[in-house]
N, C-alpha and C positions, 0 to 999 in steps of 0.2 A: 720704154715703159715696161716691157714683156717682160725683158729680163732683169730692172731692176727688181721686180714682182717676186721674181723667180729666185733671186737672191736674198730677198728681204727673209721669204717663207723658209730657205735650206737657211738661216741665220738662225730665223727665230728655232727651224728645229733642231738645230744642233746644239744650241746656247738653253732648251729646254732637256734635251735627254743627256747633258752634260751636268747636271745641277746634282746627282746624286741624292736627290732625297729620300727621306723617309721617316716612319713612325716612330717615335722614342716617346719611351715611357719609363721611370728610373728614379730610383733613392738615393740619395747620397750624405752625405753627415757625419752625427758623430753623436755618443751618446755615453754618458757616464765615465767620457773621457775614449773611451773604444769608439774607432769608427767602422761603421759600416755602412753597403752600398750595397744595390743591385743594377746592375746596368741594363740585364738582359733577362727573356724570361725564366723564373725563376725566385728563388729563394735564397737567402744566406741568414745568418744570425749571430750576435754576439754572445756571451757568457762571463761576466765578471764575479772573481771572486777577491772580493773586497774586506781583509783581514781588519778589525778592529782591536783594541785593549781591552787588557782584563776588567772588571768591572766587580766591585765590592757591590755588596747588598746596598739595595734602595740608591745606587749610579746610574747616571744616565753617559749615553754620549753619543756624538751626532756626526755624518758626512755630508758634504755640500758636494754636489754633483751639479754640470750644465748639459746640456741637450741644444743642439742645434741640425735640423732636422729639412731638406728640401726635395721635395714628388713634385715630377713632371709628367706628364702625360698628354701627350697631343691629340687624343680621344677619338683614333683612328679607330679601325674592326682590328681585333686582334683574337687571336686561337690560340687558349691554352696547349702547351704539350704533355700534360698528363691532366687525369681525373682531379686529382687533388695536390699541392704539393707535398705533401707530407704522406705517409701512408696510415690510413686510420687510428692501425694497432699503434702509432709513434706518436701519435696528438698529444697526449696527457703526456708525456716524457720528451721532447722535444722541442722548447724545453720546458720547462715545469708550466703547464696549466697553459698554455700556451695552443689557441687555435689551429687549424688545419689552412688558414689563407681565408683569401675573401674568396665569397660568392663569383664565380667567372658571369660577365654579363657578357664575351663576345666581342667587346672594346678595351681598349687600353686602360689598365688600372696601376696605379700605384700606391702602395699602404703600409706604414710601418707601423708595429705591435711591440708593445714594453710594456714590463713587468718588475717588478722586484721578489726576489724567492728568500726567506727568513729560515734559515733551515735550524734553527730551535726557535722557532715562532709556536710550534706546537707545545714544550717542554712545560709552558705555564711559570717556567724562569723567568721570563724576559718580553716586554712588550716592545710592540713598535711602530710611531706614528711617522706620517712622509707629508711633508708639506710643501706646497707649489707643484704637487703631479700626480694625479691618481695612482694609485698603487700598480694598476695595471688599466692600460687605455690602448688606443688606437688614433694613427693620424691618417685619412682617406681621401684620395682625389681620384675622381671617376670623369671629368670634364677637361676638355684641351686647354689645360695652364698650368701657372707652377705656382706651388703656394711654400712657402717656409716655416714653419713652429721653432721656437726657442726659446732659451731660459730658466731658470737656475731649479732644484729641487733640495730639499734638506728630507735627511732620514736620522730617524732618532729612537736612540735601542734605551731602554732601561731595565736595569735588572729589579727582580723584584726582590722585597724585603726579608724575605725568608731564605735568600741564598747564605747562608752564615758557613757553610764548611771550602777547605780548600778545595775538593774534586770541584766543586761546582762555581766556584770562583772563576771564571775562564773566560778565554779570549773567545769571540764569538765573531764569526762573520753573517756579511749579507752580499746576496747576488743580484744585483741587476741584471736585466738581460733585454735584448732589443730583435726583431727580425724583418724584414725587407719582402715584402711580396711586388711582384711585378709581372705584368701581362704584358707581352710588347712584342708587335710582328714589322718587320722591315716590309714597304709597302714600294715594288721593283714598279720604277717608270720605263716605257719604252725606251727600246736602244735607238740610238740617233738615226738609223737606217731607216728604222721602222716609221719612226716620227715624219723624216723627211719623204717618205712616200707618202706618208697619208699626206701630208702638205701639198705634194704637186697633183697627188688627186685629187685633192680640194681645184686646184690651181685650173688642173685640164677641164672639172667638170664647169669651172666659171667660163673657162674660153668658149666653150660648144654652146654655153647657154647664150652669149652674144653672136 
């Protein structure tokens, strides 16, 4: 009986400090056709520069873009490794309008941020509506699960009526762009030595008490 005791507990500790687990928290997808990911803490982002046709006065024309988008987070304690991931001064330009990350609560976070940047959206040439995606959003998971977003968006440029000369007849782009935040700390289980002592100390302090 003693020693099958004693075999069961070095089983169960070695079959526990052999398991390798730990916290993960992570992006993965893909977005206006680019994909991007974070796996680990940190940041990454995309930048698309998406060329369209010339366009006469009073033209419209339009891109279909998909979005498939999946944060995991096992909502372990996790510690950021810097203040911010961005550095202040690079927020508004990193890339366009684009935040500094989420709020660190201390736990594992994952969050992807997308945008679309019109870079003659100012010019009063050219207007442009996006349908099926806010122009700029956020997808956040701060609790241990995994959620997925997906699904199709349309952008649509028109030039306005008073473009009548060739300088201003022109091919015009748009930039979507996408970025990956993640909090995520690897959480170290005892090594099997250590497991299996504490188990036979459980073990001896049961025998003395009989």
């Amino acid at each position: 009986m003693q020693r099958t005791l004693i075999a069961a507990v070095a089983a169960a500790a070695l079959t526990a400090g052999s398991s390798g687990a730990q916290a993960r928290a992570d992006v993965t997808g893909t977005f206006a056709g680019a994909p991007v990911s974070q796996t680990t803490s940190g940041w990454s982002y995309v930048f698309r520069d998406v060329i369209g046709q010339a366009l006469a006065a009073g033209t419209s024309q339009s891109w279909d873009f998909s979005y498939s988008i999946t944060l995991h987070a096992d909502g372990l304690p996790a510690v950021r490794d810097l203040p911010d991931w961005i550095p202040p001064s690079q927020c508004p330009t990193i890339p366009y309008g684009l935040d500094c990350g989420p709020v660190a609560t201390g736990f594992e976070t994952a969050q992807f941020d997308f945008g679309i940047f019109f870079p003659r959206g100012g010019s009063g040439e050219f207007t442009y509506t996006v349908a099926g995606l806010p122009t700029t959003g956020s997808f956040a998971l701060t609790s241990g699960n995994t959620a997925t977003f997906s699904g199709t968006f349309t952008v649509t440029e028109t030039a306005a009526s008073f473009i009548d000369t060739p300088f201003n007849v022109g091919q015009d782009t748009i930039n979507p762009y996408a970025i990956a935040f993640v909090d995520a700390a690897a959480v170290p289980e005892l090594p099997a030595s250590a497991m299996l002592a504490a188990g036979l100390g459980l073990l001896a302090a049961w025998r003395r008490r009989r």
